[in-house]
N, C-alpha and C positions, 0 to 999 in steps of 0.2 A: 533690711527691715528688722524691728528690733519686736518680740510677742509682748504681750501683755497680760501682766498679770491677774491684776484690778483693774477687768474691763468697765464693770458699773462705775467705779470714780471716774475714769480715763473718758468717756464716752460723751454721758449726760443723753442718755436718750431719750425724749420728751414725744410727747401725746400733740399732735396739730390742737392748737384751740385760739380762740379770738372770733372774729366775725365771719360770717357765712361764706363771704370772698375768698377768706385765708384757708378757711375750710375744705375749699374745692379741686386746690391742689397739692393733694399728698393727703398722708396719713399722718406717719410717725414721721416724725423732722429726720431727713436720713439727704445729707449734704455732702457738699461742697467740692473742690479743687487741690489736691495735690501736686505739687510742682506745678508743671506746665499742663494746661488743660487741654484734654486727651479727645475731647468728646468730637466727632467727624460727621457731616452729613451722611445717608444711608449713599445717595450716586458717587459718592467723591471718597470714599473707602475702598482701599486698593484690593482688599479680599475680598473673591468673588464668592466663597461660603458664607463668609461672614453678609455680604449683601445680599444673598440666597435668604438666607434665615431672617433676616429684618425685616425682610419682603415677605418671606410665607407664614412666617411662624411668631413674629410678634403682634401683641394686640395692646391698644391702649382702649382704658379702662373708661370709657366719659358721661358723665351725668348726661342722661336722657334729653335735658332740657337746651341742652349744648349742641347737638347733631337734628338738623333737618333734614326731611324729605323732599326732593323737589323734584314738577311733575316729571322728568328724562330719567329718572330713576336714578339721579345722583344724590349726593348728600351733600350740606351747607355745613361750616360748624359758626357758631355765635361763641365769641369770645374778645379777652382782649388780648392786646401786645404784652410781650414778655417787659418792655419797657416803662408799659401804662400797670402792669401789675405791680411789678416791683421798685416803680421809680428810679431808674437806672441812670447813671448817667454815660454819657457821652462815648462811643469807641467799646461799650461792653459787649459781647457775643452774643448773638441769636437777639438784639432786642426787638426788631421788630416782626417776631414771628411771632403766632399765635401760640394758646397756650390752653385746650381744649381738654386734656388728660388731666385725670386725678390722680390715676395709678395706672402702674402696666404690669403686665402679663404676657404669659407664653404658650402654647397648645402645645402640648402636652398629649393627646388622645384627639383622634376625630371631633371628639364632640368637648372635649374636656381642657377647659382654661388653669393653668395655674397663678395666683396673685398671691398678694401679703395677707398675713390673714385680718391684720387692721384695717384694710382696706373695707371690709365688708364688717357691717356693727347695724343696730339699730337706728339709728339715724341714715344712714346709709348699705342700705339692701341691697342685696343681689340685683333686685328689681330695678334699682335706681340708673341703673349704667345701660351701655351702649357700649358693644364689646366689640372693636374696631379694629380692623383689618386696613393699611396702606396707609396708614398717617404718617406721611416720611415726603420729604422732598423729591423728587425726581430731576430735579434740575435748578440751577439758584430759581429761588423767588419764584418754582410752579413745585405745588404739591401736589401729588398722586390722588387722581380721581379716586374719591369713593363711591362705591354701588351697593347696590343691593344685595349682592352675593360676601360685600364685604363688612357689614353692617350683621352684628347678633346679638339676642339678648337673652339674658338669666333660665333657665329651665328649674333649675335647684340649685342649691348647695351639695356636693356628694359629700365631701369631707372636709373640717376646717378642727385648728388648732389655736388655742388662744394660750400665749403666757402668761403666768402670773407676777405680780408687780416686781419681783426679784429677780424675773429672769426674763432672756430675749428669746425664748425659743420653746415652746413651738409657736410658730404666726406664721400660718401660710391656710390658704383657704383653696380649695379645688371646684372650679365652677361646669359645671353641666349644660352645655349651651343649649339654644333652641330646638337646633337641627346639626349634622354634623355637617363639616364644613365644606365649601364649596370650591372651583377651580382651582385654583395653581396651590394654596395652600395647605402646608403640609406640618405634623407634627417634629417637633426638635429630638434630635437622638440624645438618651440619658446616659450619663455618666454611670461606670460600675460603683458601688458602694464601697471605695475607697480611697485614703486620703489622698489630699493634695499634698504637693510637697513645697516646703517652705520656700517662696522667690519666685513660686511657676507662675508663669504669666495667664493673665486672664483677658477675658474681653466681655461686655455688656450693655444691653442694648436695650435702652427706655427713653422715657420721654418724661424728663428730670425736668422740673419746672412745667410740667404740663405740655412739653415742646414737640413738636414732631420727632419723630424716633433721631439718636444719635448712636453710634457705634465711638464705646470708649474700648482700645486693647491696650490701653498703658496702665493698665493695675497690673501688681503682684498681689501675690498671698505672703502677707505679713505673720498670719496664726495658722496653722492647719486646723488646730484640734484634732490632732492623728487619732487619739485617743478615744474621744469624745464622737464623732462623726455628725454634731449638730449642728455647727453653725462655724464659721473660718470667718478673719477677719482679714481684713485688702486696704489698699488704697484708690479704690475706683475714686472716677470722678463722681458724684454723686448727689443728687437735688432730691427736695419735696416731691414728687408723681414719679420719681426712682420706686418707689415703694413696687415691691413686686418684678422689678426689672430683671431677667434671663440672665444668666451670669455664664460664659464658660469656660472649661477649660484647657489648655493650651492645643488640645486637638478639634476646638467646637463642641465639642459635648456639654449638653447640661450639667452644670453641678451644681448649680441653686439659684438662689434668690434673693434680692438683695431687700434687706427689713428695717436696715436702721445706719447711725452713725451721729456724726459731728454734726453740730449747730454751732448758730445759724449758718444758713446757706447766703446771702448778702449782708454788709455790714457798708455803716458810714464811718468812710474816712474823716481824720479831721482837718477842718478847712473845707470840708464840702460839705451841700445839701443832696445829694443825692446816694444811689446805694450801688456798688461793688462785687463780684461775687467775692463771696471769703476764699483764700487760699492759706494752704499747710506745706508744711514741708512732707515730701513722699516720707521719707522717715517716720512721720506723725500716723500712719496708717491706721484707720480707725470707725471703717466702715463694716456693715456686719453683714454677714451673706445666710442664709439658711440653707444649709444644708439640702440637696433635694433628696437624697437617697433614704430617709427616712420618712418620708412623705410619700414617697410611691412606695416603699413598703408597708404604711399603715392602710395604704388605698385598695394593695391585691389583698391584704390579710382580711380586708371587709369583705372582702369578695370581688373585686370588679372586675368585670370580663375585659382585661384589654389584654389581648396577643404581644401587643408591642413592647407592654409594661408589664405583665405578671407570667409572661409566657417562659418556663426557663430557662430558654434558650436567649432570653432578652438581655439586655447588658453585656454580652461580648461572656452570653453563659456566668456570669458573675452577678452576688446577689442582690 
């Protein structure tokens, strides 16, 4: 993996905009396929931590109007196919699964969601979502009952960071759920506050295109920013509703969150009417991860009471 100097030229990281449709899955355009595409259903992923964690501790993000109730205390989702969104053609992956997520997220605290902080704007409220627990497969072509215990919504905003137009970082927003959370579900263990090393492998777990959770572990770390501690860039596989996706690293640990990257995420070939995912060469590395360890730092500095996160024996006693 080769760094990069001139991230902003190299990148092109754009703001979602067009029609209400395109709107609802993702934020910030943060895409696409490196080599050979890495992304795995949660049952058919041979780590059993890694499937541990997709199951307790990720959440996708979904507009309210998307998730029903029904009377057995299960939930419905209304949406369309990955195929009927994006006009796919023939033989592409995951088309005909739904595609219900706008953004994902990872629990972080009992009560406390971490996402991108694009994710959450004026148009699109804390209030607006539907903070979802099991959205993953369980087995081809049956996905994981949702209940009631898995199903929460916005309490507040605790802390959120917005960039400014020259820069990627900060954009991460911390969400304060209803209630804290219920059965098997459990908070992710954070990385200590220091660097990654150049090639260390990673793994990430969202629901890129809106889809049921995928486990990608074929990224590296293309950029550390040893230096810097803000943001590392990778070569994850990486779509639209990535936005916010848990990142870790080589030992499962949190080390951030992924915010941005290459565009577009599908492209038409020529000679066809239909669309493709885009693919790069792993070389081309050029997804943007946020940093988490300055985010749980700005969180205890405000004060928040969590033992797990501000306590200083937390992080393996590291800051």
């Amino acid at each position: 993996m080769r760094s990069y100097a001139c991230l902003a030229l190299l990148l092109g990281l754009t703001a979602a905009c067009g029609s209400a449709e395109e709107g609802l899955v993702g934020g910030m355009t943060a895409p696409v396929v490196y080599g050979e595409d890495d992304r795995v259903e949660v049952y058919n992923h041979p780590s059993t931590e890694l499937r541990r964690i997709a199951e307790q501790s990720i959440v996708a993000l979904i507009p309210n109007f998307r998730i029903s109730p029904e009377p057995d205390g299960t939930y419905s989702l209304v949406t369309k196919s990955l195929k009927d969104l994006q006009d796919l053609c023939d033989g592409e992956l995951f088309a005909p699964q739904p595609t219900a997520a706008s953004c994902s997220g990872v629990l972080i605290d009992d009560d406390l969601v971490l996402t991108a902080g694009h994710c959450i704007d004026e148009r699109t409220p804390c209030e607006s979502y539907s903070y979802v627990f099991n959205y993953y497969y369980t087995e081809p072509d049956t996905l994981a009952t949702i209940r009631d215990d898995d199903v929460y919504s916005c309490r507040r905003v605790v802390s959120q960071g917005s960039a400014g137009s020259q820069a990627f970082v900060p954009d991460f927003a911390v969400i304060q759920l209803d209630r804290a959370v219920e059965g098997d579900q459990a908070p992710v263990v954070i990385r200590p506050a220091r660097a990654l090393a150049e090639r260390e492998a990673l793994s990430m777990i969202g629901f890129g295109s809106g889809l049921p959770a995928k486990i990608d572990d074929g990224g590296l770390v293309a950029d550390p920013r040893a230096t810097q501690l803000d943001f590392f860039v990778a070569n994850l596989d990486a779509f639209q509703g990535h936005s916010g996706s848990a990142t870790f690293d080589s030992q499962n640990r949190l080390a951030g969150m992924l915010i941005g990257g290459r565009a577009p995420d599908y492209v038409t070939l020529d000679g066809e009417d239909c669309n493709r995912v885009s693919v790069y060469e792993d070389s081309e590395a050029g997804e943007i991860v946020h940093n988490v360890a300055p985010i749980v730092a700005a969180l205890c500095d405000e004060g928040w009471q969590a033992e797990d996160l501000c306590d200083p024996e937390a992080c393996e006693g590291e800051p």
